[in-house]
N, C-alpha and C positions, 0 to 999 in steps of 0.2 A: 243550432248546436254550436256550441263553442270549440274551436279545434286550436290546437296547438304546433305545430309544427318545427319538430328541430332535425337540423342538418350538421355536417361535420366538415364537409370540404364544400370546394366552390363547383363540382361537378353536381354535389346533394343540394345546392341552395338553389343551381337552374330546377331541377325535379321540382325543389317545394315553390317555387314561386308560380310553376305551370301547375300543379296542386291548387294552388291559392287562386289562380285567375280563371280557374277552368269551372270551381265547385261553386255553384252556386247555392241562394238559400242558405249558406251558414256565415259565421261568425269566423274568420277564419286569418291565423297570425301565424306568422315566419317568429321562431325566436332566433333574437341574435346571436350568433356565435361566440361565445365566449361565457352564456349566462350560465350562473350556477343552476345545475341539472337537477340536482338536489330538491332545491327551491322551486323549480317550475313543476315536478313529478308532485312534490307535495301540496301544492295549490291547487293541479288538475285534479287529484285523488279526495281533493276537500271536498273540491267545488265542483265534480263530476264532467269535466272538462276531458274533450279525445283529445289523447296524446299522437300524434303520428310521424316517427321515427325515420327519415329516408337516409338509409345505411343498414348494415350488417343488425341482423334479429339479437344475434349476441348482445351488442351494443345496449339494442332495447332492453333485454330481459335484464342486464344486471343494471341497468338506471332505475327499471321500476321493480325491482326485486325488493327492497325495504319498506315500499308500499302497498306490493301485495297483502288484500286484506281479504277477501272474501267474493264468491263470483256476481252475488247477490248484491254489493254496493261498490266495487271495483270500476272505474273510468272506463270506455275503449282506450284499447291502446292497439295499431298498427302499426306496421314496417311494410316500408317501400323502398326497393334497391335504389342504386343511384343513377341508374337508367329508366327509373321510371316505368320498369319493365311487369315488375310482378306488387300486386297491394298483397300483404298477408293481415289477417288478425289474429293476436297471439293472447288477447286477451279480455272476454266477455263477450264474447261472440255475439249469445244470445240476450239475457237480459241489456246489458249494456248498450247493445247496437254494433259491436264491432264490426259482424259482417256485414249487416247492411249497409251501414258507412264506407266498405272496403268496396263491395258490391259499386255505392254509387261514386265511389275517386276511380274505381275502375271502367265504368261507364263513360267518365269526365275525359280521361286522360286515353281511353285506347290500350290502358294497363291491364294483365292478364291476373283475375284475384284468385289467391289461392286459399280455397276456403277448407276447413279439416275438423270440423266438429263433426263428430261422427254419426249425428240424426243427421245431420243435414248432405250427407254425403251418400248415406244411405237413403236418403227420403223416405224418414221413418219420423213418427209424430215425437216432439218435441215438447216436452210437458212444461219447462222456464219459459220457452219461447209461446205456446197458449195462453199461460198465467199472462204474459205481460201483453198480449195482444188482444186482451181482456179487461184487461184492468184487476188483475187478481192478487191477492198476498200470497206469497209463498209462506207455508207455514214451519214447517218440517223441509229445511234446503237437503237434506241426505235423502229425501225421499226422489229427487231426481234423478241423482243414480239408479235409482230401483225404477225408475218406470222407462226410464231409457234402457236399461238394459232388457227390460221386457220386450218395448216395440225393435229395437235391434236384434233381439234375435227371431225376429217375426210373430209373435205371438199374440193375440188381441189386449189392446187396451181398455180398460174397463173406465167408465166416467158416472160418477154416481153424483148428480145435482138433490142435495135433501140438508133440511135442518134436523136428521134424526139417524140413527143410528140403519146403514142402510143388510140389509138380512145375512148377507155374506159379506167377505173380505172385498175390498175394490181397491185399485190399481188407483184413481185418482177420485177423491171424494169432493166436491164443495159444496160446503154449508159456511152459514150464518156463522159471524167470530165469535158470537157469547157462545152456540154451541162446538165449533171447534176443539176446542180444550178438551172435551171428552172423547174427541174421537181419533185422536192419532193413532191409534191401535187398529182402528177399522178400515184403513186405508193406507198404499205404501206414501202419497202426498197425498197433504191436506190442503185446499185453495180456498181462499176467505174473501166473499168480493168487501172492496176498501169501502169504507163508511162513511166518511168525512168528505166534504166539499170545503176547501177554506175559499171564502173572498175575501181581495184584496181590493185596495183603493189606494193611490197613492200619489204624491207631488210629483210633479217630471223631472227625471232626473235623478231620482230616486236611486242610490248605488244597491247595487244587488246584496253588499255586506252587511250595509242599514235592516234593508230588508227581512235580508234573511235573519239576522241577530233578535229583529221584535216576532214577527212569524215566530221561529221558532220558543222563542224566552214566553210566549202568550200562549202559545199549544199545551208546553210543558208543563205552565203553571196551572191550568185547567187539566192534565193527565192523559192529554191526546197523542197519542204515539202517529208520529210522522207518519210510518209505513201503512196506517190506517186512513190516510188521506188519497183519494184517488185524484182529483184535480186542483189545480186554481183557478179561479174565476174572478174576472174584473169586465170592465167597460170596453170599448171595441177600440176607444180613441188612446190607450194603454198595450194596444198588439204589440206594438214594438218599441215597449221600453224596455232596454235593456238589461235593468237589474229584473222584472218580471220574469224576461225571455230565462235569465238564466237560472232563478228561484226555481223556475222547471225544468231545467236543465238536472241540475243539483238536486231533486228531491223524485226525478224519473215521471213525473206525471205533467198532465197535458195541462194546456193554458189554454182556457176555454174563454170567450168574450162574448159579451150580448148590444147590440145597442141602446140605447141611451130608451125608446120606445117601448123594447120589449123589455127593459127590466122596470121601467116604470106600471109594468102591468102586472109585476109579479104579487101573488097575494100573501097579506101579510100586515102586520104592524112592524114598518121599520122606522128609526130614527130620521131626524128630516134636519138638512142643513140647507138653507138659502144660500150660501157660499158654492156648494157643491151644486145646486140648479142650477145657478148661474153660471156654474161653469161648463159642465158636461151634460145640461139637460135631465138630469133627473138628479132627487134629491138626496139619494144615496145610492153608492154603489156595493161596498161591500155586503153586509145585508143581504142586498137585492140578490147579486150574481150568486152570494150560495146560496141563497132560494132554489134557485132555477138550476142551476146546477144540479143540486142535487133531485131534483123532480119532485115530485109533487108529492106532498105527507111529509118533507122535509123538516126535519123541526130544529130552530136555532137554538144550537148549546150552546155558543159563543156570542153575545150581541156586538156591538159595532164597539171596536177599543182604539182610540186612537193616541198618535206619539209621532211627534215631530216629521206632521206631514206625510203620516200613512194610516191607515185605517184595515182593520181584519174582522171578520166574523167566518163564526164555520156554524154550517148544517151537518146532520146525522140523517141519512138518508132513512127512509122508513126501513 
């Protein structure tokens, strides 16, 4: 994950630099004092980058108050006093990641988190926080008020997995997306598992901007709605490029890799480049990886489209 971190005095810049040495496994940058706050809130809220605040909560909330957009595509964003005392998350707790991220700077630093979302406080089930530990669409975001306010006040949650309309009212339904559309009425949320696998392939070095600009510009023109994609998928010797790391950063889904063996065994008619055997062992990867991605009965709606040095194809999971 890509974290950001801004300070205000030279007591909050020791915090975030023991922040920054301590968190392992991310991506993680001090901004300089004096950047336009503006500019950096509205990058991270692009580019779904945590924001983390060490100073006064006030501070935080009116820096990213112009970019509050919705709980469903909103960044983490944190605050940590200047003692390094307390992690708070003031915002995406769940989808987002906020607590979990505050959870692990608190684990790092020896800092006390103070967590307040109200399932989680109650230890009461959590229907954003399922969807995404699922891999699920939220369909109906107002329906999570309604199933949180069911399991907070104790009362059983109903979970009805069907592609059909299920005999009474349920509490949380998931079916199939084509059938979806019919049934918001039969259920307070509706959960859609994501369809789409896109593979990527790409040159090193590859900027996350490039990426994301053809990705996205090649979904759209075939009528693939991002939110319907559950992973990316690429080659193993690709885990840590950067612009990758961050394309699933930025779009909330996992970055899946195969090696160069097993996606050469995937089945299929796919496109075949000597350039690419040669270079990573097997003759294509985009293709391949959403093969496999998305399991088996896969069928590619996307074939292999490439542009300066990247390559995409997406499967439709059975």
């Amino acid at each position: 994950m890509t974290i950001k971190i801004l300070y205000f005095t030279n007591k909050g810049l020791k915090t975030a630099e023991a922040v920054r040495d301590r968190l392992a496994g991310h991506d993680v940058c001090i901004v300089p004092k004096g950047s336009v706050l503006a500019d950096v809130c509205s990058s991270a809220f692009r580019d779904g980058e945590a924001l983390v605040f060490v100073g006064a909560a006030g501070i935080a909330v009116r820096t990213v108050a112009p970019f509050v957009r919705d709980k469903l595509s909103d960044p983490p964003v944190i605050v940590i006093d200047e003692h390094g005392s307390f992690v708070i998350p003031v915002l995406s707790g769940h989808v987002g990641g906020a607590n979990e991220l505050a959870l692990e700077i608190a684990a790092a630093t020896g800092a006390q988190p103070v967590i307040t979302t109200a399932t989680d406080i109650n230890e009461a089930f959590s229907v954003d926080l399922f969807a995404k530990e699922n891999g699920l669409r939220i369909m109906n975001r107002d329906g999570i008020a309604k199933v949180s306010s069911s399991a907070l006040e104790g009362k059983p949650v109903t979970i009805c997995i069907k592609d059909f309309p299920p005999e009474g009212h349920t509490d949380v339904l998931i079916a199939d997306g084509h059938a979806a559309a019919g049934l918001k009425d039969a259920a307070s949320i509706v959960l859609c598992p994501k369809r789409y696998a896109v593979g990527i392939g790409c040159r090193r070095g590859k900027s996350f901007e490039d990426l994301r600009d053809f990705a996205e510009r090649v979904l759209k023109e075939y009528g693939i709605d991002i939110r319907n994609a559950g992973c990316i998928a690429t080659i193993d010797v690709k885990k840590d490029e950067e612009g990758l790391r961050k394309l699933s950063q930025a779009w909330r889904i996992p970055l899946i890799t195969f090696e160069a063996e097993v996606l050469q065994k995937a089945e299929g008619e796919f496109s075949h480049s000597d350039i690419v055997l040669e270079k990573v062992g097997v003759d294509n990867v985009c293709e391949r990886a959403a093969v496999l991605a998305a399991g088996p009965g896969a069928k590619l709606v996307i074939r292999k489209t490439a542009e300066n040095g990247m390559t995409i194809a997406v499967t439709e999971k059975r």
